[in-house]
C-alpha positions in Angstrom: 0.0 0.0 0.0 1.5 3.3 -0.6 0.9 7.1 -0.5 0.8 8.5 -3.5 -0.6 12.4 -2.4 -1.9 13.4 0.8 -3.2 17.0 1.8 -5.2 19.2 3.7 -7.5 22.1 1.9 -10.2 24.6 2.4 -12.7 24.9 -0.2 -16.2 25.5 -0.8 -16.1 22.9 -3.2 -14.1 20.1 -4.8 -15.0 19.8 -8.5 -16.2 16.7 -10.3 -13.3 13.9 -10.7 -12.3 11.0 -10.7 -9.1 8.4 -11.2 -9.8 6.1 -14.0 -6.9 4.9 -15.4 -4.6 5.4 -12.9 -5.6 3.0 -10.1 -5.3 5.4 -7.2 -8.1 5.0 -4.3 -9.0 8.2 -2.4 -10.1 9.5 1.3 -11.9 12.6 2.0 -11.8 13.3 5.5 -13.8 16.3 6.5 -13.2 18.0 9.9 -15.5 21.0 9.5 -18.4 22.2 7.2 -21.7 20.8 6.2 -23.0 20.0 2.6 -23.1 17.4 0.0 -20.6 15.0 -1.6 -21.6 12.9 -4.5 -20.0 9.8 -5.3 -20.4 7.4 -7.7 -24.1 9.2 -8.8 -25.3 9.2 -5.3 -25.5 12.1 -3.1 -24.3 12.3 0.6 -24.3 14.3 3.7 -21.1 16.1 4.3 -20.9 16.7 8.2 -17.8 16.8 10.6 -16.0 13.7 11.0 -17.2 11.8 8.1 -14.5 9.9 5.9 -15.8 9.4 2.2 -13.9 6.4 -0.1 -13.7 6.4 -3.6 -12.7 3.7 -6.1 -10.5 5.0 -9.1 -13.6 4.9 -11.6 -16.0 7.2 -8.7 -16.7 10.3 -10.1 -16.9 12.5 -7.0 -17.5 16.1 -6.1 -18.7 17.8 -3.2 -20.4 21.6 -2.8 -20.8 23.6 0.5 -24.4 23.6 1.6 -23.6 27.8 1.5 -21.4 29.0 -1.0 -19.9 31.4 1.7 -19.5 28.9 3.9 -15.6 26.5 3.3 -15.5 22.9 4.3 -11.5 21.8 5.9 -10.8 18.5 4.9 -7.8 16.4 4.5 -7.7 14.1 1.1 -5.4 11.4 0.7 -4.6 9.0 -2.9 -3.3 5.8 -2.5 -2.4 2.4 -4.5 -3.3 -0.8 -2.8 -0.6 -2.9 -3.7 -0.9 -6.3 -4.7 -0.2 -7.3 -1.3 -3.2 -5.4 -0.1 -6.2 -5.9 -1.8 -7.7 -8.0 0.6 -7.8 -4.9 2.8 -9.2 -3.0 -0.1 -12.1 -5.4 -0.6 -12.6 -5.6 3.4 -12.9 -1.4 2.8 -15.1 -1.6 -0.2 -17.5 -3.8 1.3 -17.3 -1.4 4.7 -18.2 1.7 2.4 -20.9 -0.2 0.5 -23.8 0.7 0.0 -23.1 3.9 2.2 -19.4 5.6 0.6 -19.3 6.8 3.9 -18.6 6.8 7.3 -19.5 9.0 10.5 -16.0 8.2 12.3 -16.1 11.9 14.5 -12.7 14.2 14.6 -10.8 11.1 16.5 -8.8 10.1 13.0 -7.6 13.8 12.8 -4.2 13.2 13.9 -3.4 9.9 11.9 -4.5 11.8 8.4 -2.4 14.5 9.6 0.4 12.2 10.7 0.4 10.8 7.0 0.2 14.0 5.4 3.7 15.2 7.4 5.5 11.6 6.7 4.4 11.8 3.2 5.4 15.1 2.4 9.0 14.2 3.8 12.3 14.6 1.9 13.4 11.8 3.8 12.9 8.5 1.8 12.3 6.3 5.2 10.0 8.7 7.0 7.5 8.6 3.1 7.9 4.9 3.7 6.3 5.3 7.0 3.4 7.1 6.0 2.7 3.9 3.7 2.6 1.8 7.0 0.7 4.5 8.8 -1.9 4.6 6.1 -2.0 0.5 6.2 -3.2 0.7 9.9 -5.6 3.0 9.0 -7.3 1.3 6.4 -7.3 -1.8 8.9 -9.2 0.5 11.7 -11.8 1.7 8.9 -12.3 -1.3 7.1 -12.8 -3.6 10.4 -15.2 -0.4 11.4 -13.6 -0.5 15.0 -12.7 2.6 17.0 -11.2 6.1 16.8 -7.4 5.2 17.0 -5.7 6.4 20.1 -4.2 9.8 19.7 -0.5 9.9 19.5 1.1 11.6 22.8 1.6 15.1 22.3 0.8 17.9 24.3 -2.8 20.0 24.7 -1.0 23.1 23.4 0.1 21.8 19.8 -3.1 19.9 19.5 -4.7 23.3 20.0 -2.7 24.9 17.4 -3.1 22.3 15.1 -6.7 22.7 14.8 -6.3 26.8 15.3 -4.1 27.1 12.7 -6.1 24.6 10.1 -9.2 26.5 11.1 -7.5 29.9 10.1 -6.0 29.4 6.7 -8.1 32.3 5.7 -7.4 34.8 8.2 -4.4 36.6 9.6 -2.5 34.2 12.4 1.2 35.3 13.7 2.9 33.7 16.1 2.1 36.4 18.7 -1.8 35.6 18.4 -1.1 31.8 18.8 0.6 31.8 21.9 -2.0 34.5 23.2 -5.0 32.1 21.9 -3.4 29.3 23.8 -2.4 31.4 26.9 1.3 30.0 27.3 4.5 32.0 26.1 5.5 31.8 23.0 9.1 30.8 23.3 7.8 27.5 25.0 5.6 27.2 22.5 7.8 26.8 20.1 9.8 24.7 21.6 7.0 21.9 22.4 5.8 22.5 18.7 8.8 21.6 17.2 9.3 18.9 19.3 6.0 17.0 18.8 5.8 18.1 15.0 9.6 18.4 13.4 9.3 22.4 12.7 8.1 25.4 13.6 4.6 26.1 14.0 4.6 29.3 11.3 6.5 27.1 8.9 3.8 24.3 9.3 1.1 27.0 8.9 2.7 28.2 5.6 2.3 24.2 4.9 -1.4 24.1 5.2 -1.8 27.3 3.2 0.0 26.4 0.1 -1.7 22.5 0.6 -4.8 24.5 0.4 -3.3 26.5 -2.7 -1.9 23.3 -4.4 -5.8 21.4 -3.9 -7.6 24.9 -5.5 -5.0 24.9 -8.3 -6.0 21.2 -9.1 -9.5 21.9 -8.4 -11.2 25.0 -10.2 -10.4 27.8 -12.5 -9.5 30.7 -9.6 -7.2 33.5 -10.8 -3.6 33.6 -8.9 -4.8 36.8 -7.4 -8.0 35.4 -6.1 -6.4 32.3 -4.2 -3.2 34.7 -3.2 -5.3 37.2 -1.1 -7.7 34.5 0.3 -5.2 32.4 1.6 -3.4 35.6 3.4 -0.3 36.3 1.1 0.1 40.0 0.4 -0.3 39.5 -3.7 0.2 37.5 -6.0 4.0 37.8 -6.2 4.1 36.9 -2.6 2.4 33.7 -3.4 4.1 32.6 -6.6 7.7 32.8 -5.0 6.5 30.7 -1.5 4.8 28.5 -3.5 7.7 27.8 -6.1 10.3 28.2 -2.8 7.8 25.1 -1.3 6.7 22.7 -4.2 9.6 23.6 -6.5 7.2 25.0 -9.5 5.3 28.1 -9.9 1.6 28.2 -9.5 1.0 28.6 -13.6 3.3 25.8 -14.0 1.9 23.7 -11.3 -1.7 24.3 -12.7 0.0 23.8 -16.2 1.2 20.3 -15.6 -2.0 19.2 -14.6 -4.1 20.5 -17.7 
């Protein structure tokens, strides 16, 4: 089983597509937001803490129940592996005739676990996430509980879900540490700690995860995306995107025409 693309967005939306061809199964996780998500021709509830699976011939999209409103969602594409299908089928018949599952916010850290080891530059720690995401299919496809969260403290687990909340809207250092009521030096400190960097560099993570997923996803100008995900213009955006992913946006978008 292996990762092949795992992220974290906020959208309104997630157009209409699918993975024929290409073999790759995929998870929408959604942590906030309410609406719809159709799969396969059939329309679902979207609510917080429900997990979505799609086969590579699904045709699936989703739409806020208020265009104003943005769901926050993790996504993750995988292969099964020869070695795996027999979870696959065990998951398939799990999601049938449902394509869905009301799991609650308890998977949270383990989608977000995968995202960090499969966005790695370290070859081992990718590899991980592939083991990681193994486990989780087991917990989903055998329908048991919400896996244990990993030790960390009640500070970073706080940011974490300030900071993916707030993708949108101004967030410095300064207002973390305030939010959370400790200083911010300690802060830090634990962050990195628990997570592997700083909390600001993680945030610019989930901005430009959110940038990379509306690129893929829809038609918006540069300018539109820049501004709503906080950058100061486009410019801003184009050079910490290309700094972070190694392409520009219009070449990013480009590739994926």
């Amino acid at each position: 089983m292996q990762v092949h693309e795992t992220g974290f967005s906020s959208s309104a939306g997630i157009c209409a597509h699918d993975h024929r061809g290409s073999g790759l199964h995929e998870f929408h996780y959604f942590l906030s937001g309410e609406g719809t998500f159709w799969n396969a021709g059939v329309a679902y509830p979207v609510r917080p803490g429900t997990i979505f699976f799609s086969r590579p011939d699904d045709l699936h999209r989703a739409q806020t129940r208020d265009p104003a409103d943005r769901f926050l969602f993790y996504y993750l594409l995988f292969l099964p592996g020869d070695d795996t299908e027999g979870l696959v089928k065990l998951l398939t018949d799990r999601f049938t005739p449902q394509s869905t599952a009301q799991v609650g916010r308890g998977h949270a850290p383990v989608f977000e676990d995968i995202r960090r080891r499969g966005s790695s530059p370290v070859a081992l720690v990718r590899r991980s996430a592939d083991f990681r995401l193994q486990a989780l299919v087991c917990d989903l496809a055998g329908n048991g509980p919400s896996p244990v969260t990993p030790h960390s403290s009640r500070y970073v687990e706080e940011a974490l879900s300030l900071m993916q909340s707030s993708v949108h809207a101004d967030l410095d250092l300064d207002d973390l540490a305030a939010k959370l009521g400790i200083d911010k030096s300690y802060f830090v400190r634990i962050f990195k700690q628990t997570v592997g960097i700083p909390p600001m560099r993680y945030f610019l993570g989930l901005r430009l995860d959110t940038a990379k997923h509306r690129l893929r996803n829809g038609d918006e100008g540069l300018r539109t995306i820049a501004l709503d995900l906080g950058f100061h213009d486009e410019f801003h955006f184009s050079r910490q995107f290309k700094a972070h992913v190694g392409r520009s946006p219009r070449a990013y978008r480009k590739t994926l025409a």
